[in-house]
Phi, psi and omega in degrees: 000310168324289161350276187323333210251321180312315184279305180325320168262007155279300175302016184266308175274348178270333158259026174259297143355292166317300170306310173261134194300140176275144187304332211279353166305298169335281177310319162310314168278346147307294185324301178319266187349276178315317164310324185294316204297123159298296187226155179206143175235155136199171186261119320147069187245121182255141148259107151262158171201086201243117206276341166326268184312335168096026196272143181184105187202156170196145206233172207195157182161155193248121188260129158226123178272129196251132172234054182258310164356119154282352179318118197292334185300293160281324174070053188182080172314140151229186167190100173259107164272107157300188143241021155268357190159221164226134160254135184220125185222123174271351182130010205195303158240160189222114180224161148221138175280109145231141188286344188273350204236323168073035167214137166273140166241123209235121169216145197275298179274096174237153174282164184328290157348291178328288185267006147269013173240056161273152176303264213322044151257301155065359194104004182270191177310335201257359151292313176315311190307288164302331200251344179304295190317332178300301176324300171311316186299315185263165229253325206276347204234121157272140153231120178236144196288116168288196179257137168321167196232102159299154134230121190036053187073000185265111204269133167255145156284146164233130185228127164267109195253133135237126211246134198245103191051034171219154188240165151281130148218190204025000161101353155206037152210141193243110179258149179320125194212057182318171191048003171230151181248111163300112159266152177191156190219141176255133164232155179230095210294118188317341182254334195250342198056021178267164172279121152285310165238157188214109190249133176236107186277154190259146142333148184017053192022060166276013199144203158156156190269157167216142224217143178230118159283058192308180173002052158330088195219109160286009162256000179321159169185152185229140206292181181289313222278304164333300174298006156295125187257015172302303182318327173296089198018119185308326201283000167319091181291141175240126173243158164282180179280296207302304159332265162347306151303326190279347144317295179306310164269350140330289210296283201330314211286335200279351186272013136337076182111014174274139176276140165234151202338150183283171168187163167217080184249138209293168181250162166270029144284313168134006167254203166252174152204171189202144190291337184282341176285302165338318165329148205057347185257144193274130167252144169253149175216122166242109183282121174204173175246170181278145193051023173269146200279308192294330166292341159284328163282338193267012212244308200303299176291345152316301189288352175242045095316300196267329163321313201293284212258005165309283179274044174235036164084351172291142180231133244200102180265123163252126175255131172232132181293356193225006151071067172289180160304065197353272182340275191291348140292331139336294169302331189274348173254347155273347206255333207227006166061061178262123168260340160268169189262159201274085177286171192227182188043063168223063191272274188306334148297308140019279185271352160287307168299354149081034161264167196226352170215185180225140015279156169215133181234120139258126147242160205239133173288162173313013155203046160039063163239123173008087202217359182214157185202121157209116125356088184095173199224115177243088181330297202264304156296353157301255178350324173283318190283296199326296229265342170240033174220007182312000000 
Protein backbone atom coordinates (compact mmCIF):
# COMPACT_ATOMS: atom_id res chain seq x y z
CA UNK A 1 0.00 0.00 0.00
CA UNK A 2 2.98 2.47 0.79
CA UNK A 3 4.52 1.37 -2.35
CA UNK A 4 1.18 2.02 -4.21
CA UNK A 5 0.87 5.63 -2.47
CA UNK A 6 4.48 6.93 -3.70
CA UNK A 7 3.90 5.91 -7.33
CA UNK A 8 0.41 7.40 -7.07
CA UNK A 9 2.50 10.67 -5.95
CA UNK A 10 5.46 10.49 -8.11
CA UNK A 11 2.93 9.97 -11.23
CA UNK A 12 1.22 12.96 -10.07
CA UNK A 13 4.56 15.30 -10.09
CA UNK A 14 5.66 13.91 -13.14
CA UNK A 15 2.27 14.81 -14.90
CA UNK A 16 1.84 17.76 -13.29
CA UNK A 17 5.59 18.77 -14.49
CA UNK A 18 4.50 17.46 -18.08
CA UNK A 19 1.35 19.30 -18.15
CA UNK A 20 2.66 22.89 -17.38
CA UNK A 21 3.45 25.35 -19.94
CA UNK A 22 6.86 26.57 -20.23
CA UNK A 23 7.05 30.30 -19.98
CA UNK A 24 9.50 30.56 -22.86
CA UNK A 25 6.17 28.46 -24.89
CA UNK A 26 4.17 30.88 -23.95
CA UNK A 27 6.01 33.99 -25.21
CA UNK A 28 6.61 31.73 -28.30
CA UNK A 29 3.30 31.27 -28.86
CA UNK A 30 2.37 34.52 -28.38
CA UNK A 31 4.83 36.03 -30.93
CA UNK A 32 3.65 33.08 -33.49
CA UNK A 33 0.19 34.29 -33.01
CA UNK A 34 0.72 37.79 -33.84
CA UNK A 35 2.76 37.03 -36.75
CA UNK A 36 0.22 34.90 -38.48
CA UNK A 37 -2.34 37.70 -38.10
CA UNK A 38 -3.12 39.64 -41.29
CA UNK A 39 -5.33 42.48 -39.51
CA UNK A 40 -6.43 42.82 -35.91
CA UNK A 41 -8.88 45.69 -34.09
CA UNK A 42 -9.51 46.31 -30.85
CA UNK A 43 -10.66 48.99 -28.69
CA UNK A 44 -7.46 50.50 -27.29
CA UNK A 45 -8.14 51.58 -23.50
CA UNK A 46 -4.61 53.76 -21.96
CA UNK A 47 -4.84 54.26 -18.34
CA UNK A 48 -2.59 56.67 -16.51
CA UNK A 49 -1.96 57.27 -13.37
CA UNK A 50 1.57 59.51 -12.01
CA UNK A 51 0.97 60.40 -8.35
CA UNK A 52 4.12 63.23 -8.99
CA UNK A 53 1.89 65.12 -11.35
CA UNK A 54 -1.37 64.48 -9.71
CA UNK A 55 -2.37 62.37 -13.02
CA UNK A 56 -5.40 59.84 -12.96
CA UNK A 57 -6.75 59.88 -16.71
CA UNK A 58 -7.91 57.29 -19.25
CA UNK A 59 -8.34 57.38 -22.70
CA UNK A 60 -9.86 55.18 -25.78
CA UNK A 61 -9.61 54.49 -29.57
CA UNK A 62 -10.65 51.95 -31.85
CA UNK A 63 -6.88 50.45 -33.29
CA UNK A 64 -6.69 48.59 -36.43
CA UNK A 65 -3.52 46.92 -38.22
CA UNK A 66 -3.53 45.84 -41.76
CA UNK A 67 0.24 43.69 -41.73
CA UNK A 68 0.24 43.24 -45.32
CA UNK A 69 2.08 46.36 -45.43
CA UNK A 70 5.55 46.52 -47.45
CA UNK A 71 6.88 49.28 -45.61
CA UNK A 72 10.63 49.48 -44.26
CA UNK A 73 9.04 51.74 -41.08
CA UNK A 74 6.47 49.47 -39.04
CA UNK A 75 5.83 46.55 -41.48
CA UNK A 76 2.44 47.91 -40.74
CA UNK A 77 -0.61 49.71 -42.06
CA UNK A 78 -2.79 51.55 -38.97
CA UNK A 79 -5.91 53.47 -38.18
CA UNK A 80 -6.90 55.02 -34.87
CA UNK A 81 -10.15 56.56 -34.44
CA UNK A 82 -10.59 58.67 -31.09
CA UNK A 83 -12.33 61.47 -30.21
CA UNK A 84 -10.17 63.99 -31.36
CA UNK A 85 -10.01 62.17 -34.82
CA UNK A 86 -8.40 59.86 -37.03
CA UNK A 87 -4.45 58.93 -37.41
CA UNK A 88 -3.95 57.17 -40.29
CA UNK A 89 -0.42 55.23 -42.08
CA UNK A 90 -0.89 53.28 -45.43
CA UNK A 91 2.53 52.21 -45.75
CA UNK A 92 3.74 55.62 -47.61
CA UNK A 93 1.78 58.37 -46.08
CA UNK A 94 0.62 59.50 -42.79
CA UNK A 95 -2.48 62.27 -41.84
CA UNK A 96 -4.66 62.89 -39.42
CA UNK A 97 -8.32 64.22 -39.66
CA UNK A 98 -10.06 65.93 -37.54
CA UNK A 99 -13.74 66.38 -38.33
CA UNK A 100 -14.37 69.12 -35.29
CA UNK A 101 -11.79 71.10 -36.70
CA UNK A 102 -12.33 70.45 -40.44
CA UNK A 103 -8.48 69.79 -41.10
CA UNK A 104 -6.10 67.44 -42.37
CA UNK A 105 -2.55 67.11 -41.73
CA UNK A 106 -0.41 65.10 -44.07
CA UNK A 107 3.17 63.97 -44.81
CA UNK A 108 3.99 62.14 -48.22
CA UNK A 109 7.48 60.77 -46.27
CA UNK A 110 7.34 60.42 -42.74
CA UNK A 111 9.74 59.08 -40.86
CA UNK A 112 9.96 56.09 -38.50
CA UNK A 113 9.59 58.73 -35.33
CA UNK A 114 6.53 60.24 -36.95
CA UNK A 115 4.24 56.91 -37.25
CA UNK A 116 5.81 55.43 -34.06
CA UNK A 117 5.19 58.26 -31.67
CA UNK A 118 1.28 58.48 -32.31
CA UNK A 119 0.05 58.33 -28.64
CA UNK A 120 -2.18 54.64 -29.59
CA UNK A 121 1.08 53.32 -30.50
CA UNK A 122 1.73 53.17 -26.72
CA UNK A 123 2.31 50.08 -25.18
CA UNK A 124 0.23 48.32 -28.37
CA UNK A 125 -0.26 45.24 -30.24
CA UNK A 126 2.02 46.09 -33.09
CA UNK A 127 4.73 47.01 -29.92
CA UNK A 128 4.31 43.59 -28.66
CA UNK A 129 4.52 42.30 -31.83
CA UNK A 130 7.50 43.88 -32.77
CA UNK A 131 9.72 44.44 -29.75
CA UNK A 132 8.85 40.88 -27.84
CA UNK A 133 11.24 38.65 -30.09
CA UNK A 134 13.75 41.38 -29.22
CA UNK A 135 13.10 41.22 -25.94
CA UNK A 136 13.56 37.07 -25.53
CA UNK A 137 17.19 37.86 -27.46
CA UNK A 138 18.53 40.44 -25.37
CA UNK A 139 20.66 39.31 -22.48
CA UNK A 140 19.68 42.96 -20.24
CA UNK A 141 15.67 42.24 -20.25
CA UNK A 142 14.55 39.83 -17.68
CA UNK A 143 11.45 38.16 -17.86
CA UNK A 144 9.86 36.22 -15.48
CA UNK A 145 6.57 34.13 -15.20
CA UNK A 146 4.31 35.25 -12.36
CA UNK A 147 1.14 33.42 -10.77
CA UNK A 148 -1.46 33.14 -12.87
CA UNK A 149 -4.12 36.15 -13.33
CA UNK A 150 -8.17 35.98 -12.69
CA UNK A 151 -9.92 38.59 -14.39
CA UNK A 152 -13.48 38.23 -14.41
CA UNK A 153 -13.57 34.35 -14.65
CA UNK A 154 -11.06 34.78 -17.23
CA UNK A 155 -7.35 32.92 -16.44
CA UNK A 156 -4.15 34.92 -17.80
CA UNK A 157 -0.38 34.01 -17.99
CA UNK A 158 1.49 36.94 -16.11
CA UNK A 159 4.84 38.09 -17.11
CA UNK A 160 7.08 40.39 -15.56
CA UNK A 161 9.44 42.38 -17.70
CA UNK A 162 12.35 44.43 -16.98
CA UNK A 163 14.46 46.33 -19.41
CA UNK A 164 17.75 47.43 -17.67
CA UNK A 165 19.43 50.49 -19.34
CA UNK A 166 17.12 50.45 -22.43
CA UNK A 167 14.27 52.21 -23.05
CA UNK A 168 11.21 52.19 -25.76
CA UNK A 169 10.62 54.80 -28.09
CA UNK A 170 8.46 55.19 -31.02
CA UNK A 171 6.80 52.45 -30.22
CA UNK A 172 9.15 49.45 -31.96
CA UNK A 173 12.08 50.38 -30.77
CA UNK A 174 14.49 49.64 -28.06
CA UNK A 175 17.56 51.95 -27.33
CA UNK A 176 20.29 52.01 -25.31
CA UNK A 177 19.06 54.49 -21.56
CA UNK A 178 22.29 53.96 -19.37
CA UNK A 179 21.28 54.29 -15.79
CA UNK A 180 17.14 52.99 -15.91
CA UNK A 181 15.17 50.13 -15.37
CA UNK A 182 11.95 49.95 -16.97
CA UNK A 183 9.50 47.55 -15.29
CA UNK A 184 6.32 46.07 -17.12
CA UNK A 185 4.09 43.22 -16.33
CA UNK A 186 2.25 41.25 -19.38
CA UNK A 187 -0.78 39.28 -19.52
CA UNK A 188 -1.91 36.46 -21.94
CA UNK A 189 -5.17 35.61 -22.25
CA UNK A 190 -4.70 31.67 -21.74
CA UNK A 191 -7.08 30.28 -24.73
CA UNK A 192 -6.08 32.63 -27.64
CA UNK A 193 -2.32 33.24 -26.41
CA UNK A 194 -3.02 37.08 -27.49
CA UNK A 195 -1.89 39.97 -25.12
CA UNK A 196 -4.77 41.16 -22.97
CA UNK A 197 -2.94 43.55 -21.17
CA UNK A 198 0.29 45.37 -21.34
CA UNK A 199 1.29 47.96 -18.04
CA UNK A 200 4.54 49.84 -17.73
CA UNK A 201 5.17 50.61 -14.13
CA UNK A 202 7.05 54.45 -13.17
CA UNK A 203 10.51 54.09 -10.67
CA UNK A 204 9.91 53.73 -7.29
CA UNK A 205 6.16 52.88 -8.14
CA UNK A 206 5.07 56.59 -8.73
CA UNK A 207 2.35 55.34 -11.32
CA UNK A 208 2.25 53.74 -14.51
CA UNK A 209 0.63 53.44 -18.15
CA UNK A 210 -1.78 50.34 -18.72
CA UNK A 211 -2.98 49.56 -22.00
CA UNK A 212 -6.25 46.83 -22.03
CA UNK A 213 -6.89 45.35 -25.29
CA UNK A 214 -10.52 44.80 -25.36
CA UNK A 215 -13.17 43.23 -27.94
CA UNK A 216 -10.27 41.64 -29.75
CA UNK A 217 -11.28 40.50 -33.30
CA UNK A 218 -8.58 39.13 -36.22
CA UNK A 219 -11.20 39.10 -39.04
CA UNK A 220 -11.49 43.17 -39.29
CA UNK A 221 -11.11 44.52 -42.31
CA UNK A 222 -11.45 47.89 -43.87
CA UNK A 223 -12.54 49.41 -47.31
CA UNK A 224 -9.42 50.82 -49.87
CA UNK A 225 -10.99 54.19 -49.28
CA UNK A 226 -9.82 54.66 -45.93
CA UNK A 227 -6.36 55.44 -46.60
CA UNK A 228 -7.03 58.27 -48.96
CA UNK A 229 -7.14 61.30 -46.72
CA UNK A 230 -8.99 62.51 -50.50
CA UNK A 231 -12.04 60.85 -49.79
CA UNK A 232 -12.73 63.79 -47.24
CA UNK A 233 -14.87 67.06 -48.31
CA UNK A 234 -13.54 69.32 -50.36
CA UNK A 235 -14.36 72.16 -47.56
CA UNK A 236 -11.35 69.94 -45.17
CA UNK A 237 -8.36 72.47 -45.07
CA UNK A 238 -5.39 70.29 -46.38
CA UNK A 239 -1.97 70.87 -44.89
CA UNK A 240 1.68 69.30 -44.48
CA UNK A 241 2.75 68.75 -40.90
CA UNK A 242 5.44 71.60 -42.13
CA UNK A 243 2.95 73.84 -43.39
CA UNK A 244 0.88 73.87 -40.49
CA UNK A 245 3.81 74.46 -38.36
CA UNK A 246 4.88 77.22 -40.35
CA UNK A 247 1.32 78.83 -40.02
CA UNK A 248 1.31 78.44 -36.62
CA UNK A 249 4.53 80.66 -36.46
CA UNK A 250 2.99 83.48 -38.92
CA UNK A 251 0.48 83.64 -36.14
CA UNK A 252 2.85 83.90 -33.33
CA UNK A 253 4.88 86.67 -35.62
CA UNK A 254 2.19 88.24 -36.40
CA UNK A 255 1.18 89.16 -32.64
CA UNK A 256 4.74 90.89 -32.53
CA UNK A 257 4.03 94.10 -31.29
CA UNK A 258 0.57 93.50 -29.86
CA UNK A 259 -0.26 94.12 -25.79
CA UNK A 260 -0.95 91.04 -23.98
CA UNK A 261 -3.80 90.11 -22.39
CA UNK A 262 -3.27 91.03 -18.69
CA UNK A 263 -3.50 87.78 -16.18
CA UNK A 264 -2.91 87.54 -12.49
CA UNK A 265 -1.46 84.16 -10.99
CA UNK A 266 -0.24 82.95 -7.49
CA UNK A 267 3.47 81.73 -7.36
CA UNK A 268 4.18 78.60 -5.63
CA UNK A 269 6.01 80.20 -2.86
CA UNK A 270 2.62 81.68 -1.74
CA UNK A 271 2.51 84.93 -3.34
CA UNK A 272 0.92 86.52 -6.41
CA UNK A 273 1.69 88.24 -9.73
CA UNK A 274 0.04 90.00 -12.30
CA UNK A 275 1.32 91.27 -15.85
CA UNK A 276 0.23 95.02 -15.01
CA UNK A 277 2.73 95.03 -11.68
CA UNK A 278 5.34 94.06 -14.32
CA UNK A 279 5.23 96.92 -16.43
CA UNK A 280 8.41 99.16 -16.86
CA UNK A 281 10.28 95.56 -16.64
CA UNK A 282 11.45 93.23 -19.83
CA UNK A 283 9.50 89.87 -19.01
CA UNK A 284 10.10 86.31 -19.80
CA UNK A 285 7.41 83.89 -19.66
CA UNK A 286 7.84 80.12 -20.01
CA UNK A 287 4.59 77.88 -20.39
CA UNK A 288 5.54 74.34 -19.66
CA UNK A 289 4.23 71.31 -17.68
CA UNK A 290 6.05 68.89 -15.36
CA UNK A 291 8.29 66.06 -17.01
CA UNK A 292 7.94 67.48 -20.18
CA UNK A 293 11.44 66.93 -21.75
CA UNK A 294 12.46 70.10 -23.32
CA UNK A 295 11.29 71.87 -20.02
CA UNK A 296 13.52 69.82 -18.41
CA UNK A 297 16.22 70.38 -20.32
CA UNK A 298 15.94 74.29 -20.72
CA UNK A 299 15.63 74.75 -16.48
CA UNK A 300 19.60 75.00 -16.33
CA UNK A 301 19.91 77.95 -18.83
CA UNK A 302 16.59 79.42 -17.72
CA UNK A 303 18.26 79.56 -14.25
CA UNK A 304 21.75 81.47 -15.66
CA UNK A 305 19.63 83.60 -17.74
CA UNK A 306 17.49 85.22 -15.19
CA UNK A 307 21.03 85.07 -12.65
CA UNK A 308 22.91 86.91 -15.85
CA UNK A 309 20.02 89.70 -16.64
CA UNK A 310 17.91 90.20 -13.23
CA UNK A 311 19.73 93.16 -12.73
CA UNK A 312 19.40 94.56 -15.88
CA UNK A 313 15.37 94.58 -15.36
CA UNK A 314 14.65 91.04 -16.72
CA UNK A 315 11.92 89.30 -14.74
CA UNK A 316 12.12 85.33 -15.64
CA UNK A 317 8.09 83.38 -15.27
CA UNK A 318 8.03 79.96 -14.91
CA UNK A 319 4.09 79.50 -16.10
CA UNK A 320 2.78 75.82 -15.69
CA UNK A 321 -0.04 74.91 -17.51
CA UNK A 322 -2.04 71.72 -16.39
CA UNK A 323 -2.75 73.44 -13.13
CA UNK A 324 -1.01 70.47 -11.12
CA UNK A 325 -1.02 69.83 -7.30
CA UNK A 326 0.50 72.82 -5.81
CA UNK A 327 2.44 70.00 -3.06
CA UNK A 328 3.73 68.01 -5.69
CA UNK A 329 4.80 70.74 -7.83
CA UNK A 330 6.69 71.96 -5.09
CA UNK A 331 8.46 68.86 -4.76
CA UNK A 332 9.03 68.73 -8.35
CA UNK A 333 10.70 72.34 -8.64
CA UNK A 334 13.16 71.14 -5.78
CA UNK A 335 13.75 68.03 -7.14
CA UNK A 336 14.88 69.85 -10.82
CA UNK A 337 16.31 72.97 -9.25
CA UNK A 338 14.11 75.45 -11.00
CA UNK A 339 15.31 78.66 -9.41
CA UNK A 340 12.79 81.10 -11.11
CA UNK A 341 9.73 81.58 -9.73
CA UNK A 342 6.77 79.26 -10.93
CA UNK A 343 3.34 80.66 -11.17
CA UNK A 344 0.70 78.27 -11.39
CA UNK A 345 -3.39 77.49 -12.50
CA UNK A 346 -2.02 78.84 -15.78
CA UNK A 347 -3.98 76.80 -18.33
CA UNK A 348 -6.16 79.72 -19.27
CA UNK A 349 -3.50 82.19 -19.91
CA UNK A 350 -2.11 79.43 -22.26
CA UNK A 351 -4.85 79.41 -24.19
CA UNK A 352 -5.75 83.24 -24.30
CA UNK A 353 -1.75 83.59 -25.49
CA UNK A 354 -2.53 80.64 -27.73
CA UNK A 355 0.23 78.59 -26.94
CA UNK A 356 -0.01 74.69 -27.94
CA UNK A 357 2.97 73.14 -26.83
CA UNK A 358 5.74 73.37 -24.26
CA UNK A 359 8.23 74.73 -23.69
CA UNK A 360 6.96 77.85 -25.31
CA UNK A 361 8.83 81.20 -24.38
CA UNK A 362 7.48 84.69 -24.48
CA UNK A 363 8.94 87.66 -24.06
CA UNK A 364 7.36 90.62 -23.31
CA UNK A 365 8.65 94.39 -23.51
CA UNK A 366 8.59 96.96 -20.95
CA UNK A 367 4.70 98.24 -21.50
CA UNK A 368 4.03 94.21 -21.76
CA UNK A 369 3.97 93.67 -25.60
CA UNK A 370 4.32 91.16 -27.39
CA UNK A 371 8.35 91.31 -29.05
CA UNK A 372 9.39 87.33 -28.76
CA UNK A 373 7.49 84.16 -29.75
CA UNK A 374 8.92 80.52 -30.00
CA UNK A 375 7.67 77.10 -29.76
CA UNK A 376 11.13 75.04 -28.06
CA UNK A 377 14.14 76.64 -26.45
CA UNK A 378 16.58 78.36 -28.75
CA UNK A 379 19.42 79.63 -26.51
CA UNK A 380 21.22 81.77 -28.57
CA UNK A 381 18.18 83.49 -30.14
CA UNK A 382 15.91 84.01 -26.98
CA UNK A 383 19.59 85.84 -25.25
CA UNK A 384 19.54 87.95 -28.63
CA UNK A 385 16.31 89.43 -28.28
CA UNK A 386 16.76 89.66 -24.13
CA UNK A 387 20.21 91.99 -25.10
CA UNK A 388 18.46 94.06 -27.58
CA UNK A 389 15.51 95.24 -25.65
CA UNK A 390 17.00 95.20 -22.23
Amino acid sequence: MKRLSYYIFFTFIITATCCRVNDGDILQNTISKLNSLETIEYEYVFERVDHDRGIDDRETATSFYDFSSQDTLIAAKYLFQSKYGKEVFDGKTAFMCSTEDKRILYMNNPTRNHVGGSFWMQNSLLTLRTLLPKMLEDSSVTIVQQKDEIIDNQSYYKFNIQLKNRNIVAGVDIINQEGTVFEQELLINKDTYLPFSYRTISPDNKGFKLVTFKNISTKATRPDSVWNYERYPQEFVRQTYDEFYASEAAEMSGKIGVEAPDWKLPMVDGDSVSLASQIGHLVLLEFWFPYCKGCVESVPDINDIQEKYRSKGLRVYGVETLDSDLDKLSSYIKKYSIKYPTLYNGKLVAKAYETLGAPTFILLDKAGRFIYMREGFNKEELIASIEENL
